[in-house]
N, C-alpha and C positions, 0 to 999 in steps of 0.2 A: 631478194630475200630480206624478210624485216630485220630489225636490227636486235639483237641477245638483250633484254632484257636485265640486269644486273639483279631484281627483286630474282626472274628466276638462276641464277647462280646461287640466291641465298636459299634457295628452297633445296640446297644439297645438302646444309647442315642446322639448317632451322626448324621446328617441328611446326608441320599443317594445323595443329590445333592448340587452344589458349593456354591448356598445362602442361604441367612440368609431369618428367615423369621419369624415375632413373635412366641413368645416361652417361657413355662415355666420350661424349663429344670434344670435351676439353683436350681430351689426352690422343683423342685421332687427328683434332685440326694442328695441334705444336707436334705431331711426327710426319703429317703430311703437306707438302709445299703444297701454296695457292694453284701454281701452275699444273702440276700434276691431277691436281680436282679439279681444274677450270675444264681441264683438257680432257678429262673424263664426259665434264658437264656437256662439254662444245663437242662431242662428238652424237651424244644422244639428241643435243635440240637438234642438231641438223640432221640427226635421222628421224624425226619425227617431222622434219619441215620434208624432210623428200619423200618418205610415205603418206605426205597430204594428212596426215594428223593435228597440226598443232590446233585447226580452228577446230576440232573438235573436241579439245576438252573442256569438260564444264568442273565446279565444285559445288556441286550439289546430287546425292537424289531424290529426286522428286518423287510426291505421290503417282505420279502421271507413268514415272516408269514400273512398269509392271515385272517386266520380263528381262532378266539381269544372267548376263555373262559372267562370269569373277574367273580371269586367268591367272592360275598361279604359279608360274614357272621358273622365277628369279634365280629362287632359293629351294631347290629340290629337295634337300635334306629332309628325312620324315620329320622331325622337332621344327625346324624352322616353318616346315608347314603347317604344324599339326597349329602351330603359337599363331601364325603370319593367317590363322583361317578362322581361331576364336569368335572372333565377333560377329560370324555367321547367324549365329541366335538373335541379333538384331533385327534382320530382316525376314522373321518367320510370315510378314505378312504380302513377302515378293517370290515369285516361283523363280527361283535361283539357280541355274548348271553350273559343273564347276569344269573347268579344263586345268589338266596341270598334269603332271610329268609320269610318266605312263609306270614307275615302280612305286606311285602314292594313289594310282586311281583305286586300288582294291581295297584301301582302307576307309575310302566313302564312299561304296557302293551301296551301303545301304543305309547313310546317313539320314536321319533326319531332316535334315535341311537342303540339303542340295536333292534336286530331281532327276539329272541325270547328270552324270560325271564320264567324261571324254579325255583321251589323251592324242588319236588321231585326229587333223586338219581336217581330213576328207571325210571325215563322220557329220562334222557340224557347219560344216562353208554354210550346209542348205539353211539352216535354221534363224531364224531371225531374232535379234533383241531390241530393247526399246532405250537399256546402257550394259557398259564393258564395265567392268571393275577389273584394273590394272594393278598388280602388285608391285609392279615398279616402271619408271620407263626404261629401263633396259633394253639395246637394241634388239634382244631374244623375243621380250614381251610381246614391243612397239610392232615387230615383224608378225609376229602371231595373230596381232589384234589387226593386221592389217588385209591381212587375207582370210580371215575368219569374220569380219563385219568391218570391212572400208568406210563404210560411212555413217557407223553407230559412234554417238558422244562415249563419252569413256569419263570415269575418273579416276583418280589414283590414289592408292594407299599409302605406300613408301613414294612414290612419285619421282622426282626428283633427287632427295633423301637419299644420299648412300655413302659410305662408308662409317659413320659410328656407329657405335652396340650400343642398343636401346633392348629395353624390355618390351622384346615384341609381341606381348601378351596387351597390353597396356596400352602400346602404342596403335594396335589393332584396333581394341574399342574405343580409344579417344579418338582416333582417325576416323572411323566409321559413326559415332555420334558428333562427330564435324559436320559430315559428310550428311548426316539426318539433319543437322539444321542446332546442333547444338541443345538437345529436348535434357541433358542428366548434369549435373554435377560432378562437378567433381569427386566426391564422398559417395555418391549412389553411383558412377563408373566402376572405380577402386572397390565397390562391394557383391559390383558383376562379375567383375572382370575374371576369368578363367579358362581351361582348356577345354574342348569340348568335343567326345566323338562317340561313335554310336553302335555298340554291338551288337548285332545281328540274336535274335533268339536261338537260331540255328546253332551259331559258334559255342552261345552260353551251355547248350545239350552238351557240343561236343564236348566244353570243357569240363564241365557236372560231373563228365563219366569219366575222366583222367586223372583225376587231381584227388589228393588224399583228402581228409576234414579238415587237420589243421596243420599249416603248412609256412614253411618262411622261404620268400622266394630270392633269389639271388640273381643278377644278371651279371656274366663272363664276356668279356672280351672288350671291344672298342674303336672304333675307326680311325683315333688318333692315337697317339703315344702319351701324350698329357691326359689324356680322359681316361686311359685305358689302368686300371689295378690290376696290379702283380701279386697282392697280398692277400688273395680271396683265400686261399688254401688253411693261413696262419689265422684269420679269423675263424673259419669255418671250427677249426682243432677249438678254439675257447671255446666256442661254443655249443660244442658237443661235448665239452671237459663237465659243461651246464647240464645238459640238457640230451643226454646220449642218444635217446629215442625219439629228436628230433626228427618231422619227415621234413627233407630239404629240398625245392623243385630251383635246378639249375635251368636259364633263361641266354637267350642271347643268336647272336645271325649266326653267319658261316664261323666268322671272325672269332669264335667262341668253341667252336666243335674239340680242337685241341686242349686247349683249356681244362674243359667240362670230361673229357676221359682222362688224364692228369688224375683230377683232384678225385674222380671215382676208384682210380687205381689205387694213388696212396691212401682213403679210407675206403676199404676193402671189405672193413665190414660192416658198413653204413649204407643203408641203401637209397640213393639220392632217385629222384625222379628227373631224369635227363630231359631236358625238352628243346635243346638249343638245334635251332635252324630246322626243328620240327613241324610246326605252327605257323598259322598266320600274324601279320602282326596285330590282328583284333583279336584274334583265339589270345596269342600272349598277352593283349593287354587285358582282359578278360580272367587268365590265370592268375594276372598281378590284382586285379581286381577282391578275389578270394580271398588272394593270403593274408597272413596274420601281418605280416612286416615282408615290404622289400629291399632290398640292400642292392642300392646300383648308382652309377657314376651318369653324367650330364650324358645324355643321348635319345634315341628317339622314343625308345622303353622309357625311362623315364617322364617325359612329358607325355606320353599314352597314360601311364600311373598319374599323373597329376588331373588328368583327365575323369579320372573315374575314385577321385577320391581314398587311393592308396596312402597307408600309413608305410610313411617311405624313410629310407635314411637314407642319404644323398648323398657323394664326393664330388664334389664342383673344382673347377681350376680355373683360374684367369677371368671367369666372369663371376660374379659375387649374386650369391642367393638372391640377393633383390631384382639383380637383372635378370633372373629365371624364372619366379616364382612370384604369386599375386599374394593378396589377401587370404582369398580362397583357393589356391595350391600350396596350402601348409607342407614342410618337408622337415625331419631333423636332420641340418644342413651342416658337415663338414667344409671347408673351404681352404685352399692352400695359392697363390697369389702364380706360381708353376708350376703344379705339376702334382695330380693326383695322389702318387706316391709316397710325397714329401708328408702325409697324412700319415701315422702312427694308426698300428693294428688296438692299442687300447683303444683311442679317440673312437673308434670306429666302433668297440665292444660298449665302449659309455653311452655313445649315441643310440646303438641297439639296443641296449638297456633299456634307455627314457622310453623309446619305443614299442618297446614289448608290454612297459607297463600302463600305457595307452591303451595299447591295442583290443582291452576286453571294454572301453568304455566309448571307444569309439562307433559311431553307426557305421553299419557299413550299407557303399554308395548303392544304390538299384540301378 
């Protein structure tokens, strides 16, 4: 077995490309011992050394490669995917498939960019490429790309790279114009850089024919307890104190369904458009799409709306607007250091405010 390399131990917390780019790496290397990350590291090279991997990675793609695999599985979360798949629009001039994690294939089924999108092994063993685009080496990935193309080059995006919070919107397209040879700027990246996903015509009918004229959307619920607001109800009351004959479309998964008949009960005589855990996630990002203003915390709704150019107000926790949000993913961004809660129901009517009086000069996205 060759011997571990120390250059790559640094590629755990060093970035693959020449800028900078938000980052909390400072504050995850002084919480976490060397040896705990080394021993992370040492478990991956050697699984990549006994899946016969390692001579196959390159840092480059080439014009030569035509036909590109991009597995994306690390990080299954729909945001982390939706962020970690951005810089897809880069290579409009390579026919692209995507693999990745069978509860995110239906949201690029009819993506723009990707040709065909897989979540089964046995769908694509047959298929041949010319390189892998690996989201991380993770021994989940390293395995996947091993029995799906054993003997295709591969390169990586996060790679090595794991454990700090980086703005994986950013870190996406400077990785991938690494990856292209270095062709943009710095200035001309930071003026790409954004989220990007593609609804279907079909969704846009169905949602044409659901959805009031003018509407402010709200997303319920949350899969953590930091992310998750308790105070939709007390906001909702200000602003129908405004605005009585608001029409309001409630948003959100299962996580939400309680929630969402709650707040329809205590205003009784408001009639909300309930949409939570009704839709797909492109139908909802579609209905966020329409509205005048949406009102939702860090999740995978969210980064869907930053995607499609929503005038958003946002409750962030622990990770700070910049590590979320580009140049062009504008948000009016609330932020609290623990805990979404800790956010005051005014803060949240002021930000709706600046928002609302946007919202009639702003274009909206196609």
């Amino acid at each position: 077995m060759t011997g571990i390399k120390m250059f790559d131990f640094n590629r755990t917390y060093q970035f693959p490309f020449k800028y900078d780019i938000p980052n909390y790496t400072k504050q995850y290397l002084l919480k976490k011992s060397i040896y705990r990350r080394f021993f992370k590291f040492f478990k991956r090279y050697v699984y990549i050394l006994f899946r016969s991997q390692k001579k196959l990675e390159v840092f480059s793609i080439l014009p030569s490669y035509k036909k590109i695999l991009w597995i994306n599985i690390s990080a299954p979360s729909l945001g982390d995917s939706i962020m970690d798949l951005s810089s897809r629009v880069m290579l409009l001039q390579k026919k692209i498939d995507l693999f990745t994690d069978i509860k995110n294939q239906n949201i690029y089924k009819d993506d723009e960019i990707f040709t065909n999108v897989f979540s089964n092994i046995k769908d694509i063993q047959k298929n041949k490429y010319d390189l892998v685009i690996l989201d991380s080496y993770s021994t989940r990935s390293i395995k996947i790309k091993s029995l799906i193309a054993p003997k295709t080059p591969y390169v990586g995006m996060f790679g090595y790279f794991n454990g700090p919070e980086v703005n994986r919107i950013l870190f996406s397209f400077f990785q991938m114009d690494n990856l292209l040879g270095n062709k943009l700027t710095n200035d001309k990246l930071i003026n790409i850089a954004k989220n990007f996903i593609t609804i279907s015509k079909h969704d846009q009918l169905i949602v044409n024919e659901i959805v009031p004229k003018n509407y402010i959307a709200i997303v319920l619920g949350g899969e953590w307890e930091y992310k998750t607001y308790k105070k939709w109800d007390e906001v909702i009351e200000k602003i129908l104190s405004y605005n009585e004959g608001l029409d309001i479309v409630l948003l959100g998964s299962d996580n939400a369904i309680i929630t969402s008949h709650q707040i329809i009960n205590f205003f009784a005589q408001h009639n909300f458009y309930n949409f939570t855990s009704k839709l797909t996630f492109n139908q909802t990002v579609e209905v966020i799409r329409k509205s005048k203003i949406l009102l939702c915390c860090d999740g995978g709704l969210f980064h869907g709306a930053t995607a499609v150019n929503a005038n958003i107000v946002s409750l962030l926790a622990r990770l700070k607007p910049d590590m979320l949000l580009t140049k062009n993913t504008p948000s009016q961004s609330l932020y609290n250091d623990e805990n979404v809660n800790k956010i005051s129901v005014s803060e949240v009517l002021s930000k709706y405010h600046e928002a609302f009086n946007l919202s009639d000069s702003r274009p909206q996205d196609e």
